[in-house]
N, C-alpha and C positions, 0 to 999 in steps of 0.2 A: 850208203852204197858206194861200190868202188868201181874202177872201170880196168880193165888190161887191156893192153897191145903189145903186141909181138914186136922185138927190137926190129925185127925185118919191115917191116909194116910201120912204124916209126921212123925208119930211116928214110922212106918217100913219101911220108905223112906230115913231115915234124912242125910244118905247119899249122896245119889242122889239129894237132895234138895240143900246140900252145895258145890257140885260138881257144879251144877246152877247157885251159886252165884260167885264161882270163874268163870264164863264165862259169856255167854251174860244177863244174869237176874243180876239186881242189888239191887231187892229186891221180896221175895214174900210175898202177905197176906196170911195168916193164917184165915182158916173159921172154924166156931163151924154155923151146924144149916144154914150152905149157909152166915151167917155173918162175915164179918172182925171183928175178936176180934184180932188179933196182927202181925207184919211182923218180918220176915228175914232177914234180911239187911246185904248186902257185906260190910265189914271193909269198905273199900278205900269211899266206897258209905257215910256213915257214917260220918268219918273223914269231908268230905265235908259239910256234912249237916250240922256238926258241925262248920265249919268255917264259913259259909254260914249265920248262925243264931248268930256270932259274931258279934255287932256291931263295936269293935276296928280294928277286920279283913275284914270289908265291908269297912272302913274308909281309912284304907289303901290301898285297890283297887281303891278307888276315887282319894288318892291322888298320885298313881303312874300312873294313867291314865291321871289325870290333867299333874303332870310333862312330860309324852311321848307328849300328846298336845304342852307344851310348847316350846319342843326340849330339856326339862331340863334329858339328858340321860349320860354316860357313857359308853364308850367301855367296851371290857372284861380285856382289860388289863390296863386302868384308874384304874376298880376298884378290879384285883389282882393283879397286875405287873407281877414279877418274881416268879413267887413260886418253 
């Protein structure tokens, strides 16, 4: 589920608004006119979208998912040892 607020209502809110995104909202629209013209978006929410829309970082979830298939894994201390 998604949440809107009017840019008017944002403009003397934008506190409250970012208080939002740091808790359960992980993004809100932004209306002009009852339309989405733009959103808010939590950091962390972002960062993902942006891995997410990586082809080299999708690649590599494939192929550490093929290797767990495989059995092709390491312990935690294979791959630190001693630190």
């Amino acid at each position: 589920m998604y949440h809107t607020i009017p840019a008017t209502t944002l403009r003397y809110h934008l506190g409250d608004a970012l208080k939002s995104l740091g808790g359960k909202d992980k993004f809100l629209l932004i209306t002009k006119k009852n339309k989405p013209v733009s959103a808010l978006v939590n950091l962390n929410f972002l960062e993902d979208l942006l891995a997410l829309a990586s082809p080299a970082y999708r690649a590599g979830i494939r192929e550490a998912r093929e290797d767990y298939r495989r059995g092709r894994v390491s312990t935690h201390a294979q791959v630190f040892g001693q630190l």
